[in-house]
N, C-alpha and C positions, 0 to 999 in steps of 0.2 A: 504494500500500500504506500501512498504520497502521506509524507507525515500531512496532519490538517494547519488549516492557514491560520495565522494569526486572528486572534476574535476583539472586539471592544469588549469592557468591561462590562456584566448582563444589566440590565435595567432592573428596577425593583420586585418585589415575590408577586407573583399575580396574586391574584386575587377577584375576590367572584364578581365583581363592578367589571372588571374587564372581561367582557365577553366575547363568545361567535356564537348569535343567535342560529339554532337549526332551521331547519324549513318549516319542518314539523315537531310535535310531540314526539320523543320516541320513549313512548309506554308500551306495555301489553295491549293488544293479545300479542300470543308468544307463535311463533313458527315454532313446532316440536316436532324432532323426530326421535322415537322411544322405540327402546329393543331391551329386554326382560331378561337385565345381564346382573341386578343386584345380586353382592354375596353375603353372608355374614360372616362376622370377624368381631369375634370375642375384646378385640382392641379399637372395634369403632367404634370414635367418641371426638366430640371437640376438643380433649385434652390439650392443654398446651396453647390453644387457640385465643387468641385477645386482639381484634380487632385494632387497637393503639398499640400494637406491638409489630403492623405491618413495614414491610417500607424499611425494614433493617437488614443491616449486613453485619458479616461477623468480621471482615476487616476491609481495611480499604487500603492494602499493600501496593508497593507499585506493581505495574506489570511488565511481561516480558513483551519488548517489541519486535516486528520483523516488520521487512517491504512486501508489498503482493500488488503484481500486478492490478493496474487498472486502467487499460484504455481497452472501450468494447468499442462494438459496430452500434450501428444505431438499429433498432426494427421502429415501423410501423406501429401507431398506438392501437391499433387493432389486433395487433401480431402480441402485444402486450400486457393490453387489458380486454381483452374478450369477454363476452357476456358468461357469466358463471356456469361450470356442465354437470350435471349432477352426474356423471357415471366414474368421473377420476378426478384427482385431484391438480388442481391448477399448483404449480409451487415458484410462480413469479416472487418476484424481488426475495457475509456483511466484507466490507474490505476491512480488515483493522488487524486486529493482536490479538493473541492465546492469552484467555484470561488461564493462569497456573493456577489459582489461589482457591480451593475448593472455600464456597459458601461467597463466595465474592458476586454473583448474581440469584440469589436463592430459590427464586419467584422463577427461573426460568424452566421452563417448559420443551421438551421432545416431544410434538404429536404426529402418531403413524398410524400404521393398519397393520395389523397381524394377519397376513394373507397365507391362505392354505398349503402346505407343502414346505413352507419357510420357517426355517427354528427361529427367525429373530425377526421382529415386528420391522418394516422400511418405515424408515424415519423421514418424516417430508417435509413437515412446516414447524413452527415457533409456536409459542402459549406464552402466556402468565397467569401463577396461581396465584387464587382470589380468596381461597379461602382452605379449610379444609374437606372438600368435598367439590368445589369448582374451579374452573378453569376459562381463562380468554384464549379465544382465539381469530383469527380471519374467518368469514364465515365463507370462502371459497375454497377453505383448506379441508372442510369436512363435507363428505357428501350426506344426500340425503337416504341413502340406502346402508345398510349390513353396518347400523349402528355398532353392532356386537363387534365387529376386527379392529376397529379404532381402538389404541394405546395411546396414553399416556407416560412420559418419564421424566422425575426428577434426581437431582442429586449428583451425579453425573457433571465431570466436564467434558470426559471423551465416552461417542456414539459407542466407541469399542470395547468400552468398558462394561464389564458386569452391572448392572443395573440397582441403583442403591435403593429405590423405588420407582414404581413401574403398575401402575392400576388401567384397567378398561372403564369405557364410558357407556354409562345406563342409556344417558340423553344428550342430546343434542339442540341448543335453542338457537336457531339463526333467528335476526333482527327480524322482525314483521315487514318492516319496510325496503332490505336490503334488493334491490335490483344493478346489475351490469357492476358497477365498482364501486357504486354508493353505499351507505351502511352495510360495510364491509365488515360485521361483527358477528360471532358467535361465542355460545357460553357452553361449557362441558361437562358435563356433573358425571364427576367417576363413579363407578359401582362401590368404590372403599373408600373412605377417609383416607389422607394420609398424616403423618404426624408431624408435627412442627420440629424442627432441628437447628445445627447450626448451618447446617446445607440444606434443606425447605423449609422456606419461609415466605408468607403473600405480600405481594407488594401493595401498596396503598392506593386509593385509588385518588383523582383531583379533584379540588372541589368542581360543583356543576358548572358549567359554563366560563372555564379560566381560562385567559390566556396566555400563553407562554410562548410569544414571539418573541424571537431573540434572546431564547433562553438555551444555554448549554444542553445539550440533553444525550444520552447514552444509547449505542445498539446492541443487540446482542443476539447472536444466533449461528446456526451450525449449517448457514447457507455455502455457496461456490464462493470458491476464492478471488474468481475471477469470473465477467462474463462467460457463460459456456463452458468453464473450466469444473477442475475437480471440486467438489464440497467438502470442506471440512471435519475432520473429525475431534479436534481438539474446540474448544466456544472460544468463537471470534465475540470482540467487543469495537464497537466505533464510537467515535466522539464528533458528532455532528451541533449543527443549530438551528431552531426552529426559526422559518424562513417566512416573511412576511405572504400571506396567502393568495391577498389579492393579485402578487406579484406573479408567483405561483403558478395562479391559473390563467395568467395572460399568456404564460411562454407555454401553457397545456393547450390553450384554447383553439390555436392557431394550426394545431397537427390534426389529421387525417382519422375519424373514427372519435374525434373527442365527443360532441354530441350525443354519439350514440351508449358512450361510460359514462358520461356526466349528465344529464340532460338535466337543464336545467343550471350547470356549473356546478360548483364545489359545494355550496351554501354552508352549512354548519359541520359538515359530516366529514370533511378531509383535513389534514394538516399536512404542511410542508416541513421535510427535513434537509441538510444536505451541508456539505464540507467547503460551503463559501466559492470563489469563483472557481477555484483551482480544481473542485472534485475531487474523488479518492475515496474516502472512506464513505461508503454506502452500505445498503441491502445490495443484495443479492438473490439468485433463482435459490430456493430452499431457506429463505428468511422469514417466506409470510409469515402471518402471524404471531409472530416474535414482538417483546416490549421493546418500547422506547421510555426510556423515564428521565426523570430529572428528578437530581437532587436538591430538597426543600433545605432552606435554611435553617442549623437547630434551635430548636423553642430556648427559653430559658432554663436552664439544669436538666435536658431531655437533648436526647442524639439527633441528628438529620435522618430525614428519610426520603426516601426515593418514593414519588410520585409516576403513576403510570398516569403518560398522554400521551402516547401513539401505539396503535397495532400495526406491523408491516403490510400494505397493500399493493401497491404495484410501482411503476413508473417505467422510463426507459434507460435500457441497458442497463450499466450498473459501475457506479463514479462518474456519471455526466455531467458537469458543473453546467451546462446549459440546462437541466430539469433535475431539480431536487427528488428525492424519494417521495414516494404518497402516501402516508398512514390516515389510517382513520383516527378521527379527533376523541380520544375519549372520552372530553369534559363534554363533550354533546350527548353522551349515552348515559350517565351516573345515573340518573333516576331509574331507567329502564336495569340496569345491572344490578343496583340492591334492589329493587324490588326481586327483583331473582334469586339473588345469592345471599342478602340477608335478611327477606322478607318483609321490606318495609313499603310503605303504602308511598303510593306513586301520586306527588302531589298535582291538584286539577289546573 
């Protein structure tokens, strides 16, 4: 990878007065797909679970750096973001460094499918967990059929590794609203609890409606190293900044197929990331759904925590300083997420 460019100093913590109003509501009803995969486990319990306890790491070491290629070819925004297939998984859109440091991303997420004949689940897209019991992810990463072969894994830096934990998913909740590359969300409720450690742990989520332009914000995922290139087996991390949207979607607007992913533009539902004019550290093919967060500033006598605001969604190639990466916005989705994951009422 290109080391990232020089940044200005961030502007102040969002906060919920700084907005990006959505289009719409994004409440219930729930798109569900459900397959009758629950187990029991004598150790299923929220144990260990505390909601103000999200959003922590157990250290914050430096890490080890290398270069990785990054100049791709450009495709078509149609070649890139295609209308979602339910029969396979899409694994569009990290360039960056081997995090070494187990529990240094804790919240991160392997989601695959355990397909028949194969001893080990194919590992495709990124998650963040939410809780003990859910999961974020792209909601183009999961289809809508054979609930039952989708896996889950945490713990883990490398794919090759024995699996520290590792659960299947009961359900499946994609957004109500999500069409072509808009509300690009879904939530994953595993069949098992897992337990909170110093290597899983849920990341926190942002407040509703914050902004975070021009805020440092972190990647992470076990995508291609390079356009078209091999994928990773050790978890990449990048250090990108959320990039003004308006802007964003003018250098989107203009290419071939946007329309028909966007209709309507961006509105509340996407965020821009990306490594400043130079490019280099991006997602990559095998990123989806992977977090992007940022680290909050620490309260008084209380640690910093990482705040999730972007799911990986799409973009083109991968390191193009002419189009930032596309996640979905998460402070657009808060009300729709807890009412899911911790059953709180979706205010009208």
């Amino acid at each position: 990878m290109q080391e990232g460019s020089a940044h200005q100093d961030p502007p102040e913590e969002p906060n919920s007065a700084q907005v990006h109003k959505p289009q719409q509501d994004h409440q219930p009803p729930l798109t569900t797909f459900t397959e009758e995969t629950t187990e029991t486990d004598p150790d299923d319990d929220d144990a260990g679970w505390d909601e103000g306890l999200c959003g922590l790491v157990s250290t914050d070491s430096p890490l080890q750096r290398r270069r990785r290629e990054t100049s791709s070819p450009l495709k078509p925004v149609e070649e890139v973001i295609p209308p979602p297939k339910t029969d396979r998984f899409r694994t569009e859109v990290v360039q960056g460094r081997d995090v070494n440091q187990p529990g240094r991303w804790p919240w991160m997420a392997a989601v695959g499918r355990q397909r028949p004949g194969h001893p080990t689940p194919t590992w495709l897209c990124g998650g963040a967990l939410l809780s003990a019991r859910w999961v974020v992810t792209a909601a183009h990463c999961v289809p809508t059929d054979e609930v039952a072969s989708l896996r889950v894994r945490f713990g883990e830096l490398r794919l090759s590794a024995p699996a520290a934990v590792e659960r299947g998913v009961s359900r499946v909740l994609r957004h109500p609203d999500q069409t072509a590359a808009l509300h690009d969300l879904a939530l994953l409720q595993m069949n098992r609890h897992v337990r909170r450690s110093d290597t899983v742990r849920a990341v926190c989520l942002p407040p509703s409606g914050a902004d975070f332009t021009g805020r440092p914000v972190t990647l992470t995922g076990w995508g291609r190293l390079s356009f078209g290139g091999a994928t990773a087996d050790v978890l990449q991390e990048a250090q990108l900044r959320v990039t003004d949207t308006a802007q964003c979607e003018a250098a989107y607007s203009h290419l071939a197929g946007f329309s028909h992913s966007f209709p309507g533009g961006f509105g509340g539902s996407v965020l821009c990331a990306g490594d400043g004019p130079t490019g280099g550290e991006d997602a990559c093919q095998g990123d989806s759904g992977g977090p992007l967060v940022y680290r909050s500033a620490a309260a008084t006598g209380g640690e910093a925590q990482y705040l999730l605001v972007g799911v990986v969604s799409t973009g083109i190639g991968c390191g193009n300083p002419h189009f930032p990466g596309l996640y979905t916005r998460v402070a657009s989705y808060v009300p729709w997420i807890r009412a899911v994951v911790f059953g709180e009422a979706v205010e009208k």
